[in-house]
FIKOLZA-1660 file (N, C-alpha, C; in steps of 0.1 Angstrom, whole numbers, plus 5000, padded with zeros to 4 digits):
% residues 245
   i   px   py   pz ch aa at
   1 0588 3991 0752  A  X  N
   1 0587 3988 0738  A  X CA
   1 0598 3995 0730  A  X  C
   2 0602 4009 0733  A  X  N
   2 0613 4017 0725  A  X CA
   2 0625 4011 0727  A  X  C
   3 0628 4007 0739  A  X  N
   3 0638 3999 0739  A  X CA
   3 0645 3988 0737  A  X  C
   4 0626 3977 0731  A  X  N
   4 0629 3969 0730  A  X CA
   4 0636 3964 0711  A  X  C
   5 0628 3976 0705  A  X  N
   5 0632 3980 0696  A  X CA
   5 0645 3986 0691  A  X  C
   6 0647 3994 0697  A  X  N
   6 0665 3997 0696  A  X CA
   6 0671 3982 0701  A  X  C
   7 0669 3976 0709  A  X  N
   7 0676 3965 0708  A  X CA
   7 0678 3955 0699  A  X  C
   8 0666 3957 0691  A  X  N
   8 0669 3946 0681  A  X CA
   8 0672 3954 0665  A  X  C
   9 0675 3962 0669  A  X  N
   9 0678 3970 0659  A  X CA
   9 0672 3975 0645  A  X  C
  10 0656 3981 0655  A  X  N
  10 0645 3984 0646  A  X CA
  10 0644 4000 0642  A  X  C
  11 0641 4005 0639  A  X  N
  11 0634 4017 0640  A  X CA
  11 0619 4022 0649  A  X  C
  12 0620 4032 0660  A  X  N
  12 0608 4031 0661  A  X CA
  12 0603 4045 0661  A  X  C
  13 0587 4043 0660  A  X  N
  13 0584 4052 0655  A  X CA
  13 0567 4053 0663  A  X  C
  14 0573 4056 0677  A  X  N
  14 0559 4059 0686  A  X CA
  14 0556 4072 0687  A  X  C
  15 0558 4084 0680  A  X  N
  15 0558 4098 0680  A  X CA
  15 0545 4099 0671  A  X  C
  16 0541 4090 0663  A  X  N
  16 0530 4098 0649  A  X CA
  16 0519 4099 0653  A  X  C
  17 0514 4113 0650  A  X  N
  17 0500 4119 0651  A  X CA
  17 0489 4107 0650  A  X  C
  18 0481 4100 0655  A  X  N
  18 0475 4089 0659  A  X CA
  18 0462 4096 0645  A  X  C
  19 0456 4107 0647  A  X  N
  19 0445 4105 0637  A  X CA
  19 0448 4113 0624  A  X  C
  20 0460 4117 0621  A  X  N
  20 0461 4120 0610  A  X CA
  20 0464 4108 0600  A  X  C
  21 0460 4097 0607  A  X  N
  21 0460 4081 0596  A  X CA
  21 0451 4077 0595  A  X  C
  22 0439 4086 0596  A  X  N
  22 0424 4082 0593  A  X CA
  22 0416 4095 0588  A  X  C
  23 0407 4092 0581  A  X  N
  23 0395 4103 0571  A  X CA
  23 0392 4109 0585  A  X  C
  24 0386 4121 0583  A  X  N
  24 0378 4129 0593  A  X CA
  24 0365 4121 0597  A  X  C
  25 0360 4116 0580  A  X  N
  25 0343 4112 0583  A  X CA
  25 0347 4101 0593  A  X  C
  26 0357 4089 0591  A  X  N
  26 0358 4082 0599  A  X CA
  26 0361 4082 0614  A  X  C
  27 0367 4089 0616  A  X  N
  27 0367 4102 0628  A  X CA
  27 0355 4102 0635  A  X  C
  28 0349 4110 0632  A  X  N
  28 0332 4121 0634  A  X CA
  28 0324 4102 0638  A  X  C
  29 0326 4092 0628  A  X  N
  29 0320 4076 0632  A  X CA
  29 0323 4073 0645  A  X  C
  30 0335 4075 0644  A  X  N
  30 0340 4069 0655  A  X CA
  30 0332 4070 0670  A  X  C
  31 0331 4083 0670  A  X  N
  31 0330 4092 0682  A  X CA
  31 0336 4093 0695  A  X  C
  32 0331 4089 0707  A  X  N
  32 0340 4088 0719  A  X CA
  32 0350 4073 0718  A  X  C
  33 0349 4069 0707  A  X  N
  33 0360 4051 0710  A  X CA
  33 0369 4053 0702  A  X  C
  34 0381 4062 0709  A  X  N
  34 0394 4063 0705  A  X CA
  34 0398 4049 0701  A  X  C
  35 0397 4038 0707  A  X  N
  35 0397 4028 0694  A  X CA
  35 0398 4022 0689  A  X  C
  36 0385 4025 0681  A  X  N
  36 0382 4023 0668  A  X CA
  36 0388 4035 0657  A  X  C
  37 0390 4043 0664  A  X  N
  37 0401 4054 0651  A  X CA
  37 0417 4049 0654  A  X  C
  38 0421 4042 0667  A  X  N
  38 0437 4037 0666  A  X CA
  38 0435 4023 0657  A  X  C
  39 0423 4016 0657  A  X  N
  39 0422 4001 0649  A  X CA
  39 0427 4006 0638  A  X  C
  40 0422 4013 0629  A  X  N
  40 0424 4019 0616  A  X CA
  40 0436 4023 0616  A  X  C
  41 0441 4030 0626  A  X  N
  41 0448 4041 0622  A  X CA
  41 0463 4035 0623  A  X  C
  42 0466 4023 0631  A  X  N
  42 0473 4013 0632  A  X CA
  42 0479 4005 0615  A  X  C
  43 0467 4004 0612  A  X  N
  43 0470 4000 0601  A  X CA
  43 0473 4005 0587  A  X  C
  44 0468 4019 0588  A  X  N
  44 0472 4027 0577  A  X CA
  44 0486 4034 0577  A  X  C
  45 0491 4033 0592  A  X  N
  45 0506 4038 0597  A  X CA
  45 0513 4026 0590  A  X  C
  46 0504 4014 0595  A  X  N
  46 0516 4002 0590  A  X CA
  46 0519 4002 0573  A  X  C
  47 0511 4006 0565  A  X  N
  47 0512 4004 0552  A  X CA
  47 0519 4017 0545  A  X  C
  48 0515 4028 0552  A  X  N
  48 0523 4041 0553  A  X CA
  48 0538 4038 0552  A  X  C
  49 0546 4030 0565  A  X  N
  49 0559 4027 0563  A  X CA
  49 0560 4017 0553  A  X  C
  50 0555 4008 0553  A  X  N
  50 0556 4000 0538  A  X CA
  50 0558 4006 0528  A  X  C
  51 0548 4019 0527  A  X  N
  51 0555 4024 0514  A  X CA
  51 0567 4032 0509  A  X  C
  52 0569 4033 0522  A  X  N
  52 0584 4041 0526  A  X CA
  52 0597 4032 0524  A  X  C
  53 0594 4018 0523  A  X  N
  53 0604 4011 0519  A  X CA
  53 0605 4003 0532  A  X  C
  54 0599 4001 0541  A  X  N
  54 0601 3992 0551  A  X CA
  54 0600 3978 0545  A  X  C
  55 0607 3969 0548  A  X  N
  55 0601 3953 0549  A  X CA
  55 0589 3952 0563  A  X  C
  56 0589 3953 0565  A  X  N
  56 0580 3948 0580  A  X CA
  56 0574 3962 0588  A  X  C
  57 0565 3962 0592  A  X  N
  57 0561 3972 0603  A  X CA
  57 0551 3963 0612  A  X  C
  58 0555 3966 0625  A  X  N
  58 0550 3960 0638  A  X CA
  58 0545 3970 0648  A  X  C
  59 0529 3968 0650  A  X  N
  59 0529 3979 0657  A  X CA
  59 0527 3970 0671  A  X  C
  60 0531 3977 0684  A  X  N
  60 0524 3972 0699  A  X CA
  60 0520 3987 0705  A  X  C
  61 0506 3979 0711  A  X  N
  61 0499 3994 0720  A  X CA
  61 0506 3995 0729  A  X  C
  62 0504 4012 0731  A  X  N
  62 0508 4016 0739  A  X CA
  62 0512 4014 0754  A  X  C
  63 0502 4005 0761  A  X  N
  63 0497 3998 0775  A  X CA
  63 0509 3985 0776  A  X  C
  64 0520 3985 0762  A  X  N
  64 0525 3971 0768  A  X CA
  64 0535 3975 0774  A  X  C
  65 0535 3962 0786  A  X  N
  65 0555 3965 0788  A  X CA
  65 0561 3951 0788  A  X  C
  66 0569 3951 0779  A  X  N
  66 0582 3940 0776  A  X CA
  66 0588 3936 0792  A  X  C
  67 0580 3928 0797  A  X  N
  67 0592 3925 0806  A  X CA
  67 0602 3910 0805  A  X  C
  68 0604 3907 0791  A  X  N
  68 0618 3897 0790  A  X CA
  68 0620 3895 0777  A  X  C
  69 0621 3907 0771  A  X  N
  69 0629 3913 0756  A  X CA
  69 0637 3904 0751  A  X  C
  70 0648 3893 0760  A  X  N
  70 0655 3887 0750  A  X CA
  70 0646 3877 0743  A  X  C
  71 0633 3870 0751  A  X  N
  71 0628 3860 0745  A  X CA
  71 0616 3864 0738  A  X  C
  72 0612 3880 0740  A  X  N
  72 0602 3883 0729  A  X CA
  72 0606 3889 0715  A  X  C
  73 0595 3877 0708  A  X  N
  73 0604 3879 0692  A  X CA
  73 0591 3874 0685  A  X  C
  74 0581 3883 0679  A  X  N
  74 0575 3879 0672  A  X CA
  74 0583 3875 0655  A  X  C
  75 0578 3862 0652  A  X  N
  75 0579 3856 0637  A  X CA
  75 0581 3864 0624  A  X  C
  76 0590 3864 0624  A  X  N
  76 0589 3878 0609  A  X CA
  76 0584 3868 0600  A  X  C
  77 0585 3854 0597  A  X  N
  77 0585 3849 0584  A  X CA
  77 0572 3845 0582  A  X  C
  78 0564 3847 0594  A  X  N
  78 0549 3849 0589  A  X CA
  78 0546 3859 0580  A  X  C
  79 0532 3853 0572  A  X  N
  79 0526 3864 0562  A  X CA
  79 0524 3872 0573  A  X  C
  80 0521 3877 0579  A  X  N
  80 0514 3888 0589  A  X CA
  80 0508 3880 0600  A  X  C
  81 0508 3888 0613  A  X  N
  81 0505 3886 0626  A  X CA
  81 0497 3894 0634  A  X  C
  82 0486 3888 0640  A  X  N
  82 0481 3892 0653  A  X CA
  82 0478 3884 0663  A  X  C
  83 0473 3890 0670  A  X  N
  83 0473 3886 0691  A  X CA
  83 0462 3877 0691  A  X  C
  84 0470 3863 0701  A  X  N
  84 0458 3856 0710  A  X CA
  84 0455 3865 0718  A  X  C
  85 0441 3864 0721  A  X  N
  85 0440 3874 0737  A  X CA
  85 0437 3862 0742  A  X  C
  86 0433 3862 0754  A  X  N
  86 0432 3853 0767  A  X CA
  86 0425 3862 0778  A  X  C
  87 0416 3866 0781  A  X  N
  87 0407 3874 0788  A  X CA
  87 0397 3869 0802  A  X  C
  88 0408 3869 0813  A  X  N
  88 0404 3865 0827  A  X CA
  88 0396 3872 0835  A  X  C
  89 0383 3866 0833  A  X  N
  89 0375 3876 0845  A  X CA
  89 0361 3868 0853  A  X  C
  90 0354 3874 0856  A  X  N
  90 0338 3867 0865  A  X CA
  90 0330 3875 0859  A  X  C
  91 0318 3862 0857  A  X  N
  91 0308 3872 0853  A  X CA
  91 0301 3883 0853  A  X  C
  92 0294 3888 0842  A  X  N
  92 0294 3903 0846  A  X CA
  92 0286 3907 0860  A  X  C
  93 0291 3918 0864  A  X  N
  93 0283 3922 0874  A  X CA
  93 0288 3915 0883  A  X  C
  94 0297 3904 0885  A  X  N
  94 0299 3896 0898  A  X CA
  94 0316 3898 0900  A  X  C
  95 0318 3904 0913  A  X  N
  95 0330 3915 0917  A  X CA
  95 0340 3897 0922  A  X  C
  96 0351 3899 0920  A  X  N
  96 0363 3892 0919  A  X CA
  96 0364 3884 0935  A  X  C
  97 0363 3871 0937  A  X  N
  97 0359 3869 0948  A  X CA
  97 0347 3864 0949  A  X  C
  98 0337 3868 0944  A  X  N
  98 0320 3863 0947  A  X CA
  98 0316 3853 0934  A  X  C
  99 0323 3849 0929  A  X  N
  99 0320 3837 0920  A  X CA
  99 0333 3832 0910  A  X  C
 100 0327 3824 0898  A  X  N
 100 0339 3819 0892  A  X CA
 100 0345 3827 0887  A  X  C
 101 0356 3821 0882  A  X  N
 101 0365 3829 0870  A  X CA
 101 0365 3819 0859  A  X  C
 102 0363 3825 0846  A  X  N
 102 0368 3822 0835  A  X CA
 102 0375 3831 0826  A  X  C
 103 0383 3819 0817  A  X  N
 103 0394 3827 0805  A  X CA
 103 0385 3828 0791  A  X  C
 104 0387 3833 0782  A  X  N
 104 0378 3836 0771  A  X CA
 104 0389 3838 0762  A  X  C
 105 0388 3828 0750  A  X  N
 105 0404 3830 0740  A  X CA
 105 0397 3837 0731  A  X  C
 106 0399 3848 0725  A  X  N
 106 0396 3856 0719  A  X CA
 106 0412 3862 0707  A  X  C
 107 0410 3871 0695  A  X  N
 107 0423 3872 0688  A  X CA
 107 0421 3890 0685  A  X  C
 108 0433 3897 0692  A  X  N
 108 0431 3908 0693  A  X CA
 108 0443 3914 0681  A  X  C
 109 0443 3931 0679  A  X  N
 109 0459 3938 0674  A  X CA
 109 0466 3944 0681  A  X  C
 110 0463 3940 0694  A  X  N
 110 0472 3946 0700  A  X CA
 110 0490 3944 0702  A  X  C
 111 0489 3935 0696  A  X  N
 111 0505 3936 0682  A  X CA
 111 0498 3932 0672  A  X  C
 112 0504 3934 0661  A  X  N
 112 0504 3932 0645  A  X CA
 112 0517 3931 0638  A  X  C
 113 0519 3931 0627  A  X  N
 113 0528 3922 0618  A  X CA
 113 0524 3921 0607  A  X  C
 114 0530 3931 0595  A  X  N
 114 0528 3931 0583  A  X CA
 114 0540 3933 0572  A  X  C
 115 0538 3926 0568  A  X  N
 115 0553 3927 0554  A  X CA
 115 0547 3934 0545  A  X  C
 116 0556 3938 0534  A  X  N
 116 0553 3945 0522  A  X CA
 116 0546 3933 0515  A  X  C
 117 0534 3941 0508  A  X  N
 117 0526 3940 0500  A  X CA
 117 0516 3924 0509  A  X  C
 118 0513 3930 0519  A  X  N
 118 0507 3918 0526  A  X CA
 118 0488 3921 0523  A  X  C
 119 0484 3910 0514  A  X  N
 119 0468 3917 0508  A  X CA
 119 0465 3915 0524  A  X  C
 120 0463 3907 0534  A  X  N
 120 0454 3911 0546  A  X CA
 120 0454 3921 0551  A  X  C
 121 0462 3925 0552  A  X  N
 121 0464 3943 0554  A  X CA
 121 0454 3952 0547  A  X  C
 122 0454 3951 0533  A  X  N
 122 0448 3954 0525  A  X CA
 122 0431 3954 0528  A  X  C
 123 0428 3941 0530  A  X  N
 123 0417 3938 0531  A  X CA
 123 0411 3940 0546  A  X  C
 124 0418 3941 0553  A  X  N
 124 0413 3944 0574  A  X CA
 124 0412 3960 0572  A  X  C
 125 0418 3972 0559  A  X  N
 125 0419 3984 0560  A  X CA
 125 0405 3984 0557  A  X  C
 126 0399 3972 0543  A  X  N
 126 0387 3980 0540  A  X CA
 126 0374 3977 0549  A  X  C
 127 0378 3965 0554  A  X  N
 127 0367 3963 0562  A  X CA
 127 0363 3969 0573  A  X  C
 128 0379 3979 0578  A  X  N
 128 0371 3986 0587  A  X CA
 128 0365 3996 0585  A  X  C
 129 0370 4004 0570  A  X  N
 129 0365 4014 0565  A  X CA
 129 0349 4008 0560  A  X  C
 130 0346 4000 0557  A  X  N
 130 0333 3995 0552  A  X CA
 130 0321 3995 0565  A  X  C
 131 0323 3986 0578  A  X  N
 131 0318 3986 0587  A  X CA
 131 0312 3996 0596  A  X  C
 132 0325 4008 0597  A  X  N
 132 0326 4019 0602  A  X CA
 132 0311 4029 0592  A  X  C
 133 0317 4031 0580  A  X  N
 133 0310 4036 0568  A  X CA
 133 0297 4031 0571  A  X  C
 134 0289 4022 0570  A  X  N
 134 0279 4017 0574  A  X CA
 134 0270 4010 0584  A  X  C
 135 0281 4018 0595  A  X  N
 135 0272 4015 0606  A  X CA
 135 0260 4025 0611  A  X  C
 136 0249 4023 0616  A  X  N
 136 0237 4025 0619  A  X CA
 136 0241 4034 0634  A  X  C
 137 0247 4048 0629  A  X  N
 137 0252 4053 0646  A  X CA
 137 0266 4052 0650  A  X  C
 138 0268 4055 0659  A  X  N
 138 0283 4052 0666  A  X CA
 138 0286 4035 0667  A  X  C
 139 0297 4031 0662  A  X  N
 139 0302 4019 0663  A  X CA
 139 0307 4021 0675  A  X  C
 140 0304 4002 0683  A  X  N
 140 0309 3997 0691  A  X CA
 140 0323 3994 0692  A  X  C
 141 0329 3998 0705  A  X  N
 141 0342 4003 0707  A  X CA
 141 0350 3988 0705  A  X  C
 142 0351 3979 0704  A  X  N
 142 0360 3966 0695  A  X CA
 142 0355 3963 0686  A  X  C
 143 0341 3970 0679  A  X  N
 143 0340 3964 0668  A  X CA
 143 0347 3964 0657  A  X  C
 144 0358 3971 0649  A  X  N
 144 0370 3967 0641  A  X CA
 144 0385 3963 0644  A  X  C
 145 0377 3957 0660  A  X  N
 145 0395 3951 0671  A  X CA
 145 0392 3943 0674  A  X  C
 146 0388 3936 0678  A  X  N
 146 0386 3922 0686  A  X CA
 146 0374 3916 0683  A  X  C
 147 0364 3923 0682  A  X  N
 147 0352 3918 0675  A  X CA
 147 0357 3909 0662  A  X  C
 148 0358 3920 0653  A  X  N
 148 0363 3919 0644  A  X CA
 148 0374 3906 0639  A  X  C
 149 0385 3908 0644  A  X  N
 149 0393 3891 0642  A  X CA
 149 0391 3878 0650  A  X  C
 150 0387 3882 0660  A  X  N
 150 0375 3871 0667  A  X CA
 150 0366 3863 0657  A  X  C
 151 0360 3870 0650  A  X  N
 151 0351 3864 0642  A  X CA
 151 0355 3865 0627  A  X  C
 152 0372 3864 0624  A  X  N
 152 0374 3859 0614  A  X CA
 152 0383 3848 0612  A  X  C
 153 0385 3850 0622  A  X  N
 153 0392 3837 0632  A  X CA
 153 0384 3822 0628  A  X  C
 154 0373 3826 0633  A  X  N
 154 0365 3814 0633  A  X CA
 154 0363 3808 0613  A  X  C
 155 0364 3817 0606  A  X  N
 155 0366 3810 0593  A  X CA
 155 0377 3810 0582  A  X  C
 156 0390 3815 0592  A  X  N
 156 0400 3814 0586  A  X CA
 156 0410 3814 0597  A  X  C
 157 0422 3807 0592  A  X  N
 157 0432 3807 0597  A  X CA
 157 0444 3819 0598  A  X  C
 158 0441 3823 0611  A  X  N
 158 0451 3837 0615  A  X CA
 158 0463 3832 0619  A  X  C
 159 0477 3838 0611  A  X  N
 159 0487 3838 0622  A  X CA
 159 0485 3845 0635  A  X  C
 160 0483 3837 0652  A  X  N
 160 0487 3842 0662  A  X CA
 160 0500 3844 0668  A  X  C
 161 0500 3856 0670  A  X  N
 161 0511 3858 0678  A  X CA
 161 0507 3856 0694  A  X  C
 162 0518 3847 0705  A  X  N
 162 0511 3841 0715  A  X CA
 162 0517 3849 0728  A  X  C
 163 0532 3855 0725  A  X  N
 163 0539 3859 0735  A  X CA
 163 0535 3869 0743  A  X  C
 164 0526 3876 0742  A  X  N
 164 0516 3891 0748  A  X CA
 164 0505 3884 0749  A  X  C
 165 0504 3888 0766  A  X  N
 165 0495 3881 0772  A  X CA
 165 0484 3897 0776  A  X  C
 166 0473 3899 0773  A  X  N
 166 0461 3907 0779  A  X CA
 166 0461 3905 0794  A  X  C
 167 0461 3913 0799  A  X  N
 167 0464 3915 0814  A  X CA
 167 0451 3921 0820  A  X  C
 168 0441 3913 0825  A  X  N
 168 0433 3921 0825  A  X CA
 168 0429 3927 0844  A  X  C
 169 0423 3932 0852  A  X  N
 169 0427 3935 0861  A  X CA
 169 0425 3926 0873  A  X  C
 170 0415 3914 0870  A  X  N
 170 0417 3900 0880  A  X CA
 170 0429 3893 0881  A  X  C
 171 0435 3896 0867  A  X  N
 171 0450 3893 0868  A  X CA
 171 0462 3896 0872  A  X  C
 172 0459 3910 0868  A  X  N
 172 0468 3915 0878  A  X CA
 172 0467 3915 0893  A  X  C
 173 0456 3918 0892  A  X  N
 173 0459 3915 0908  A  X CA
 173 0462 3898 0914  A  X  C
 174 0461 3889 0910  A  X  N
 174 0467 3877 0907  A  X CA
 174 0483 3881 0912  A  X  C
 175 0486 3884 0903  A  X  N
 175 0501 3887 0900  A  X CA
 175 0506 3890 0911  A  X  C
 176 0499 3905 0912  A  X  N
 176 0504 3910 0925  A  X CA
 176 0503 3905 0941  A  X  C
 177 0496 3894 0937  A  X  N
 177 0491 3889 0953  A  X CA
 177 0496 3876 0949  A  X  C
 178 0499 3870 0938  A  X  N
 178 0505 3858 0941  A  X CA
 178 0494 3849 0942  A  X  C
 179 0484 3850 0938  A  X  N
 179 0470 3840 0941  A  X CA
 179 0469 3827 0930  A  X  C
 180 0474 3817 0939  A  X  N
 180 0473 3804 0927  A  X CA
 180 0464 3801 0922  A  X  C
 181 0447 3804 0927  A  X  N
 181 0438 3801 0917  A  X CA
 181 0439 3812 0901  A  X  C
 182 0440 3820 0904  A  X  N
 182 0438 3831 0890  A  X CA
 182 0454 3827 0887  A  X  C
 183 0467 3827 0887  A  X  N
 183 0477 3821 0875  A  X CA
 183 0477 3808 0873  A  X  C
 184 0467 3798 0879  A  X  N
 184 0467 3784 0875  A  X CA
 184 0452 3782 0859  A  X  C
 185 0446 3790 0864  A  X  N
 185 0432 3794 0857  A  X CA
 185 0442 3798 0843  A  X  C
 186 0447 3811 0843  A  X  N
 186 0455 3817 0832  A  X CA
 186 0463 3806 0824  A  X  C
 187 0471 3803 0828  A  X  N
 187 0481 3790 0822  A  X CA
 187 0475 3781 0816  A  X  C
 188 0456 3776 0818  A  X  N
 188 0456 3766 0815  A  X CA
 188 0452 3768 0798  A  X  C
 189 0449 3785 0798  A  X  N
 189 0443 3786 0786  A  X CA
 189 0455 3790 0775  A  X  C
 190 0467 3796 0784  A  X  N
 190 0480 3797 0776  A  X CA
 190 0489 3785 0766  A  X  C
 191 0489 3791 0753  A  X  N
 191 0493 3779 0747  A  X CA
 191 0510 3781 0742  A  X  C
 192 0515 3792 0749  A  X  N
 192 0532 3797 0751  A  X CA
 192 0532 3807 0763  A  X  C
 193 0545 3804 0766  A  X  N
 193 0548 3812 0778  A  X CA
 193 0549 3828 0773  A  X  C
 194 0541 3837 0777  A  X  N
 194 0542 3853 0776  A  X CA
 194 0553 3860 0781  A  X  C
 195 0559 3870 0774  A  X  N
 195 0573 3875 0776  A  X CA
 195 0567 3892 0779  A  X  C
 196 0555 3896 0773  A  X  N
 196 0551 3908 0776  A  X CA
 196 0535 3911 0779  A  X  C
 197 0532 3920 0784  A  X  N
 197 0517 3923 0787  A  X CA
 197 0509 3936 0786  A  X  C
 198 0500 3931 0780  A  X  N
 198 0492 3947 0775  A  X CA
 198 0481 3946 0791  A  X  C
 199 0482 3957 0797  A  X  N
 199 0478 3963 0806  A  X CA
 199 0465 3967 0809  A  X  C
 200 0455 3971 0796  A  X  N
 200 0444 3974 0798  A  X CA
 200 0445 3987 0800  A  X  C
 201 0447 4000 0795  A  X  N
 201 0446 4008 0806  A  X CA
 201 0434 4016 0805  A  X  C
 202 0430 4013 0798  A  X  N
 202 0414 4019 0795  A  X CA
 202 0407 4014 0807  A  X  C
 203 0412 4009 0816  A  X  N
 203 0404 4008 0828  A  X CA
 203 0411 4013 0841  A  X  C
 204 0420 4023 0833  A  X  N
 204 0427 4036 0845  A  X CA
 204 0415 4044 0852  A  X  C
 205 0416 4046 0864  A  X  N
 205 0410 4052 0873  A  X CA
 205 0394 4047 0872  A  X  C
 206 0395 4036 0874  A  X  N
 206 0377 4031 0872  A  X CA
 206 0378 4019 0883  A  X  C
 207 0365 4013 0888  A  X  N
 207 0364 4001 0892  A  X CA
 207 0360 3992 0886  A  X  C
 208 0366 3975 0888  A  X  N
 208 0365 3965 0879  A  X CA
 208 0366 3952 0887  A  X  C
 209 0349 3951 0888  A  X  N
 209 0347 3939 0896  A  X CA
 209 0353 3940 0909  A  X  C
 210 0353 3951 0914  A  X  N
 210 0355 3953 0929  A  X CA
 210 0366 3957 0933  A  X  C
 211 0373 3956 0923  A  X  N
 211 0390 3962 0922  A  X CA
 211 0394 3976 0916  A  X  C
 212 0400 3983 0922  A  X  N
 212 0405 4002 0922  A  X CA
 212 0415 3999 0912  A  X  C
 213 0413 4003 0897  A  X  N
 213 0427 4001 0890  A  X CA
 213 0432 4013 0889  A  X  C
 214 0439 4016 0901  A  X  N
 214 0448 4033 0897  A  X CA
 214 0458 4030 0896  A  X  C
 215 0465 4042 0893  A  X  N
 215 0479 4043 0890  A  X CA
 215 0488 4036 0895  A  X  C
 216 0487 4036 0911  A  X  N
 216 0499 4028 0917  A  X CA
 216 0493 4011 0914  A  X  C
 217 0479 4005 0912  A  X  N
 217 0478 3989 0907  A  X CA
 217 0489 3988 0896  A  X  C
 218 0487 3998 0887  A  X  N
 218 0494 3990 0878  A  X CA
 218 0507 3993 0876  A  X  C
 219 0511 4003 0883  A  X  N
 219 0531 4005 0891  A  X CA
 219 0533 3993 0899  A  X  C
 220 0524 3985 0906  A  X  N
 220 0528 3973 0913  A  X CA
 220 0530 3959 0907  A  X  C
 221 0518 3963 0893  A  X  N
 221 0519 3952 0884  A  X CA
 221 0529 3951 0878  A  X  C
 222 0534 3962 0871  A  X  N
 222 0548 3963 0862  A  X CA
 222 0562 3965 0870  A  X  C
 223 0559 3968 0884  A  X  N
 223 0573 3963 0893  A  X CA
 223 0574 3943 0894  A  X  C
 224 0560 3940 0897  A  X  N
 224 0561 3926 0897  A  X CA
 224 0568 3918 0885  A  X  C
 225 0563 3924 0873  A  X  N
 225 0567 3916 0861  A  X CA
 225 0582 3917 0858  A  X  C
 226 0582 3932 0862  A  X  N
 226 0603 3932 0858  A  X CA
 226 0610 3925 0866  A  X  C
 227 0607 3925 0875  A  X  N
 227 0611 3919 0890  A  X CA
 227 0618 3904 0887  A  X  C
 228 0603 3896 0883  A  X  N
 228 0606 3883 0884  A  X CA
 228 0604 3879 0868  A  X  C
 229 0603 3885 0855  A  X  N
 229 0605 3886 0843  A  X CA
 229 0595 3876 0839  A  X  C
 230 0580 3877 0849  A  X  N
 230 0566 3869 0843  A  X CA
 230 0573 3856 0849  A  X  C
 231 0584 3853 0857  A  X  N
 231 0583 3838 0858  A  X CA
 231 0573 3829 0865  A  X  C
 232 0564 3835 0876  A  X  N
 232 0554 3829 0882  A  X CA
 232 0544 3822 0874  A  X  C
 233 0538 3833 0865  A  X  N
 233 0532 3834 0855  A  X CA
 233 0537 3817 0847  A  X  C
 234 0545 3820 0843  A  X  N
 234 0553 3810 0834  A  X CA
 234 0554 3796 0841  A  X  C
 235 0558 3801 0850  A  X  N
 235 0564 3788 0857  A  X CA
 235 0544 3775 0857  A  X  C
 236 0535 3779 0862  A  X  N
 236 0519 3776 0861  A  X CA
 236 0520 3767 0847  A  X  C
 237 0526 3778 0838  A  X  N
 237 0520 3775 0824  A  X CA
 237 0532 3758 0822  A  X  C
 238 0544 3762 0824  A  X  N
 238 0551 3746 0824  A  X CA
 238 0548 3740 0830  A  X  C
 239 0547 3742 0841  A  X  N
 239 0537 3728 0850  A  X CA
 239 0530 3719 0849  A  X  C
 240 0520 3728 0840  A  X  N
 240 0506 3723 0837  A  X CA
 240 0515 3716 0824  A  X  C
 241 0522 3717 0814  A  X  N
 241 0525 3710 0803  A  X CA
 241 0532 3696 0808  A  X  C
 242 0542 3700 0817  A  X  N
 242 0550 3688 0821  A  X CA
 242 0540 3676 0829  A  X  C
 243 0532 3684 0834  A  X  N
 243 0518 3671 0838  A  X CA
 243 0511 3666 0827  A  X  C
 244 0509 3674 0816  A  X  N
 244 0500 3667 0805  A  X CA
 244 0512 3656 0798  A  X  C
 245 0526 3661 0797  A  X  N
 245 0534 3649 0792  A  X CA
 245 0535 3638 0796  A  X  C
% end
C-alpha cells in the first residue's frame, strides 16, 4: 500500500497512533474489538487530514496487498467511497470440503474515500459514536463496519469501490491450490476484476473451517497474487462475462 502510494504521488501516512483518534469512553466500549475503535478511528484520521488541507484522504487496512497498482485506482470524483465485500465461505460449522460454498455481497471500509467537507463522513462519525454510546454492553465486533454499511446500503445508494476483493480463507486457499470450483463461485459474484486483496488477518493463527491460517498460508497467498498479478482470479471473472455477452 506505501508504495502504492508513493507511486501515485500521495502522501502516506500509515505511522498514526490508531487510538489517539477516538475518546477513551469509546475505547473502555469498545473492549476486546480492536475494530470497532479502528472503524472510528479511520474516520476521524480521515477528517483530521481534511482539516489539514488535504483534498482527499483514503484510508486501506492494514491486511491489504496491491498486487497490480497500475490498474488500482479508486474514483476520486466520487462524493466518497467504500468497499463491496464479497465473502466466500460454507456454512457455519461446516469445514471446507463437507458442503456448499456460498458468496455473500456485503459493503465493508476496508478502503474508504473522503473529500473535503464530505457530510457522509460527518454523519458515519456520529453514528458510530451514537451506537457505540448506547449500546447495552460491549458492542459487536462489525457492528460500526460492515454491519453497519451493509444495512445502509440497503436504503441508500453507496458509492462502491469494487477493485479490493475480501479474501477470505476458502479463498485463499482456492488461490493457492488453483481450485476451479471456489474462483469460478467468486467471479460469479464479482461485478470488476480486483487489483488488490484484504487478507483477513484477524484469522492469523486460528482454524477456519478446517483450514490452518498461519503465517506461511498467507506468504503463499501473497506470493500467488504477485506472481500472477490476481490473473487467475480475473481471468474466471472475464469468462463468465464474455459467456453472458
Amino acid at each position: 500500500v506505501e508504495a502504492w502510494a508513493i507511486s501515485r504521488g500521495y502522501d502516506y501516512k500509515g505511522d498514526n497512533p490508531l487510538f489517539s483518534f477516538v475518546p477513551d469512553w469509546y475505547r473502555e466500549k469498545a473492549g476486546p474489538h480492536i475494530t470497532v475503535v479502528a472503524d472510528l478511528a479511520r474516520l476521524n484520521m480521515a477528517q483530521h487530514f481534511l482539516e489539514q488541507g488535504y483534498d482527499r484522504a483514503i484510508w486501506l487496512d492494514a491486511d491489504v496487498v496491491i498486487f497490480e497498482p497500475d490498474q488500482f485506482q479508486p474514483d476520486l470524483s466520487q462524493p466518497f467511497l467504500v468497499c463491496r465485500e464479497i465473502w466466500l465461505d460454507t456454512d457455519p460449522d461446516v469445514n471446507f470440503g463437507e458442503g456448499p460454498l456460498h458468496c455473500h455481497k456485503k459493503v465493508t471500509n476496508s478502503l474508504t474515500m473522503f473529500p473535503t467537507g464530505c457530510e457522509f463522513l460527518e454523519y458515519y462519525i456520529e453514528q458510530c459514536l451514537s451506537m457505540v454510546r448506547d449500546a447495552q454492553g460491549t458492542v459487536p465486533r462489525l457492528s460500526v463496519g460492515t454491519h453497519l454499511l451493509t444495512q445502509l446500503s440497503k436504503t441508500q445508494k453507496l458509492p462502491l469501490f469494487q477493485q479490493l476483493g475480501l479474501f477470505s480463507p476458502i479463498l485463499m486457499q482456492g488461490i493457492i491450490k488453483s481450485i476451479p470450483e471456489v474462483l469460478e463461485l467468486y467471479a460469479t459474484a464479482m461485478e470488476s476484476p480486483v487489483y488488490a486483496a484484504n487478507l483477513c488477518l484477524s484469522f492469523r493463527g486460528k482454524q477456519h473451517k478446517g483450514l490452518d491460517v498461519s503465517d506461511a498460508f498467507f506468504e503463499e497467498t501473497v506470493t500467488c497474487l504477485l506472481q500472477n498479478h490476481g490473473a487467475e482470479l480475473n481471468q474466471h471473472f472475464t469468462q463468465r462475462n464474455n459467456l453472458s455477452d
